[in-house]
C-alpha positions as CSV (number, residue, x, y, z in Angstrom):
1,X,0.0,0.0,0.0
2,X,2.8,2.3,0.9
3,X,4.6,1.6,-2.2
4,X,1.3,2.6,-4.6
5,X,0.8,5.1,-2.6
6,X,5.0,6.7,-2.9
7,X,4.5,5.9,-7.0
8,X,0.8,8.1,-7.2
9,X,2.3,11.1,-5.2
10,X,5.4,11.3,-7.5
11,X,3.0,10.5,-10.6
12,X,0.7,13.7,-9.0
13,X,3.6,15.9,-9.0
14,X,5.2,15.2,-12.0
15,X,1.7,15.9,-13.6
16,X,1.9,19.0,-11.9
17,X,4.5,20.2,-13.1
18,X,4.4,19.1,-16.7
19,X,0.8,21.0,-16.6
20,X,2.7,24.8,-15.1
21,X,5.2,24.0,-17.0
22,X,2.9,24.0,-20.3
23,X,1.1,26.8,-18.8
24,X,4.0,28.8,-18.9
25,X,5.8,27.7,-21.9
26,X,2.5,28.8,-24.1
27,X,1.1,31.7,-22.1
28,X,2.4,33.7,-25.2
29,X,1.4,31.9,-28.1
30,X,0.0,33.6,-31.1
31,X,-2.8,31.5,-31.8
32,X,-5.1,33.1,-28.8
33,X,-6.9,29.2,-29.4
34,X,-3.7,27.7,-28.5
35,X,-2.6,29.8,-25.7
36,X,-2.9,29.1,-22.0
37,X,-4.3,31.8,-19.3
38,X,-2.0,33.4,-16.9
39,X,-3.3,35.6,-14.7
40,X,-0.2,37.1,-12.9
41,X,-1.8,39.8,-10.7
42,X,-3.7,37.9,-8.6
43,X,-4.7,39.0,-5.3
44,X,-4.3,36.9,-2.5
45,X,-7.3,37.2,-0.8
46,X,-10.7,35.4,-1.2
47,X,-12.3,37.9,-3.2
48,X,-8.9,38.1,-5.2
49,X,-9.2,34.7,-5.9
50,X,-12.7,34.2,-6.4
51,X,-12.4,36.7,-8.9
52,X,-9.2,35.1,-10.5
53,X,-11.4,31.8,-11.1
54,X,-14.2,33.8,-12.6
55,X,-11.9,35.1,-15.5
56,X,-10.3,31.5,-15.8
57,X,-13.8,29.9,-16.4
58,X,-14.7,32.5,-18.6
59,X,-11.2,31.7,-20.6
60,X,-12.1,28.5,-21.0
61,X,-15.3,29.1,-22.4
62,X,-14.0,31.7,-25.0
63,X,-11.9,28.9,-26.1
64,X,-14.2,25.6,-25.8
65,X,-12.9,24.1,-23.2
66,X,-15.6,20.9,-22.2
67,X,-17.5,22.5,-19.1
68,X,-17.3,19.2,-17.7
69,X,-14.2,18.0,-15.6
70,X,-13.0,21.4,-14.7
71,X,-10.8,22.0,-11.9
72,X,-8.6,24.2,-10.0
73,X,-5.8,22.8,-7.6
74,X,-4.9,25.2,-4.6
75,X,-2.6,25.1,-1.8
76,X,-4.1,24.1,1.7
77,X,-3.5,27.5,2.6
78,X,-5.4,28.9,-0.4
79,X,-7.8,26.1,0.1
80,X,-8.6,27.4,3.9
81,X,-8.1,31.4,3.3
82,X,-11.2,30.3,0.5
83,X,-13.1,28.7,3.1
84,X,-12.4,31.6,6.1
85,X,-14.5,34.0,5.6
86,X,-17.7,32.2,6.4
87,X,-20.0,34.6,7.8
88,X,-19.6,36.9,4.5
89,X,-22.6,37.4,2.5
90,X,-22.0,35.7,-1.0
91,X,-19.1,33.3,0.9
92,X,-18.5,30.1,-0.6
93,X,-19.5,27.8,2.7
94,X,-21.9,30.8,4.1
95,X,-25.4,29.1,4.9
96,X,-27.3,31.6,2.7
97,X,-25.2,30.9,-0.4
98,X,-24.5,27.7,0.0
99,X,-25.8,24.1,0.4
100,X,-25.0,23.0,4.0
101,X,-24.2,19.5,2.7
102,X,-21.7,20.8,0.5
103,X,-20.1,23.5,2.0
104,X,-19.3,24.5,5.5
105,X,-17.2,25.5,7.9
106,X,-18.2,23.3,10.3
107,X,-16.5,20.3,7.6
108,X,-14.2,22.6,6.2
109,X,-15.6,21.4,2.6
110,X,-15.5,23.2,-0.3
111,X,-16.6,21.6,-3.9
112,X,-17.1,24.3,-6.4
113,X,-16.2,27.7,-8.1
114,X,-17.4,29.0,-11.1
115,X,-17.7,25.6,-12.4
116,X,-14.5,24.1,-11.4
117,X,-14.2,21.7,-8.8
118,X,-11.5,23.0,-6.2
119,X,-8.9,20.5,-4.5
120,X,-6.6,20.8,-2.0
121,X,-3.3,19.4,-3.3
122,X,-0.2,20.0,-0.6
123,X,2.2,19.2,-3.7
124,X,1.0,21.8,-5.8
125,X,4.7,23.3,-7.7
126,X,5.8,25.9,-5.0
127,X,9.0,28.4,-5.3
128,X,11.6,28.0,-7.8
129,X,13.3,24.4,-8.8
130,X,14.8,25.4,-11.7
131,X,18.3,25.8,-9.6
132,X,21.0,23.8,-7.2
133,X,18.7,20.6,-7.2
134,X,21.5,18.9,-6.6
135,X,23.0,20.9,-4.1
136,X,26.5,21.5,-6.0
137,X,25.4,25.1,-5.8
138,X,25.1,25.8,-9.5
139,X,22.9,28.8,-10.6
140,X,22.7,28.0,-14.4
141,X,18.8,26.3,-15.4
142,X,18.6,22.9,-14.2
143,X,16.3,22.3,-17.5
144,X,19.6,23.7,-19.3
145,X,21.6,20.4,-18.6
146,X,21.0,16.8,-19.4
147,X,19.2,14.7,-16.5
148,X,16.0,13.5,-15.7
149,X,12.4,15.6,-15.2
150,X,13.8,18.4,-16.9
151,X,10.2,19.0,-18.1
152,X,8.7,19.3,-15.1
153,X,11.1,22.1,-13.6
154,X,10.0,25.9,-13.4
155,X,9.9,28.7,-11.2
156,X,6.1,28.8,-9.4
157,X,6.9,31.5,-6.9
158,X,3.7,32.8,-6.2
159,X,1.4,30.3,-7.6
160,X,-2.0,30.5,-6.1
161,X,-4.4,27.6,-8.5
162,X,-3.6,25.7,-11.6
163,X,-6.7,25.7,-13.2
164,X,-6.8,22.9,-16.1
165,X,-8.9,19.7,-17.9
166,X,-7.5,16.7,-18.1
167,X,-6.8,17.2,-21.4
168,X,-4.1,19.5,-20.6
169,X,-1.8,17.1,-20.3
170,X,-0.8,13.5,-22.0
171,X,1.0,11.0,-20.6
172,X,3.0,7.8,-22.1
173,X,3.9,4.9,-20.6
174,X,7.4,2.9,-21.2
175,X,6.4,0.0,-18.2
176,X,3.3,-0.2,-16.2
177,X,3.4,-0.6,-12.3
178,X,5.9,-3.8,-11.8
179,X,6.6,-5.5,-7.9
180,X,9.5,-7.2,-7.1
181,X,10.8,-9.1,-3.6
182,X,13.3,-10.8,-2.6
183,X,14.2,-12.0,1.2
184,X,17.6,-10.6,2.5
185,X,18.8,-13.1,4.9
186,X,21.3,-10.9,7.0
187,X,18.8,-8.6,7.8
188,X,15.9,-11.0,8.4
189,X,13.5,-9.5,6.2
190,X,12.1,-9.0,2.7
191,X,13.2,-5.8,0.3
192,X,10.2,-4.7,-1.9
193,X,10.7,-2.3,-4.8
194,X,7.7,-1.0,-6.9
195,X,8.8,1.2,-10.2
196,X,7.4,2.4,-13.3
197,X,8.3,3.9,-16.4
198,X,6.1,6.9,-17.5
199,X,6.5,10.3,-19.0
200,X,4.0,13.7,-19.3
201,X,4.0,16.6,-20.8
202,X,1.7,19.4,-22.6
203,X,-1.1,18.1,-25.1
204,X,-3.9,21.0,-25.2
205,X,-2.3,24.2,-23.8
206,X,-5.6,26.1,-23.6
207,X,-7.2,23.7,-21.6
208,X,-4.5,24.8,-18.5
209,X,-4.4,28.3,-16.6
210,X,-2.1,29.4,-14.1
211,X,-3.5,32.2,-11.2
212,X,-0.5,33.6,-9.4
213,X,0.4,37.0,-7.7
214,X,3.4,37.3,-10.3
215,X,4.7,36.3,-13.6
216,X,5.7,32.5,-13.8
217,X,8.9,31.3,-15.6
């Protein structure tokens, strides 16, 4: 269980990242069809963000985006600043507003903005990993030398929500999910390794949007 669960939290991030990473390699392309939202300025508030989601949804609909299967992945922290303000009129979990068994401070549950379904996703691509991720001190791109998950690298300082379909982002696999044991005698107990070969990266840039309080790179 512990193994499948290691594997799905690096698949998760790696996903992640291949998504901001799209995000930010195509926020500039010249076919507006093509292109993927940033919206840089964001303020970090709840209204900031509430708004911030609005003009993502309505991106996505600009450029047909399937309504269905929407979502935005925030930070705990933005997850709970979304949720604080309870006792606001138009807040998301406020009793008024919103369906008691669906929102609500009292079970900290939040399901949906402007039509995207928010989750709470600790591993969400935070600060700058572009540099030193080996520790020899280097300053030069990470992504500029040869190595592994160079495609998943990027500097998300200030990322508040990756908003995005599943179609964002494609992903090939080399080997499925393989198991292997073997009992080690001097230590009087049995090694298990679980591994997998798989890659992502962009498929349909306009289907991801990035909602930060500065520019991405």
């Amino acid at each position: 269980m512990e193994l499948g669960r290691a594997l799905a939290h690096e698949f998760d991030k790696q996903v992640l990242g291949a998504a901001v990473r799209s995000a930010i390699d195509n926020a500039s392309a010249t076919d507006p069809f093509a292109a993927s939202k940033e919206i840089e300025d964001a303020v970090n508030t709840e209204p900031g963000i509430i708004d911030a989601l609005f003009q993502m949804a309505q991106n996505f609909d600009e450029k047909y985006v399937p309504e269905s299967d929407r979502y935005a992945f925030v930070t705990p922290a933005t997850y709970y600043k979304l949720i604080h303000n309870a006792g606001t009129p138009g807040s998301l979990v406020n009793s008024d507003y919103a369906s008691r068994n669906a929102n609500g401070i009292e079970t900290g549950n939040m399901y949906q903005v402007a039509g995207m379904q928010i989750v709470k996703c600790p591993h969400l691509p935070q600060g700058d990993n572009r540099y030193d991720s080996d520790g020899s001190g280097g300053t030069a791109p990470i992504a500029t030398n040869p190595g592994t998950n160079n495609a998943y690298l990027g500097d998300a300082s200030g990322l508040l929500a990756l908003c995005w379909h599943p179609e964002a982002v494609g992903s090939v696999k080399l080997k499925d999910i393989t198991l292997e044991s073997e009992y080690i005698i001097q230590r009087q107990g049995t090694l298990m390794v679980s591994k997998m070969a798989t890659g992502h990266g962009g498929l349909r840039p306009e289907c991801v949007g990035t909602i930060a309080t500065e520019s991405l790179e």
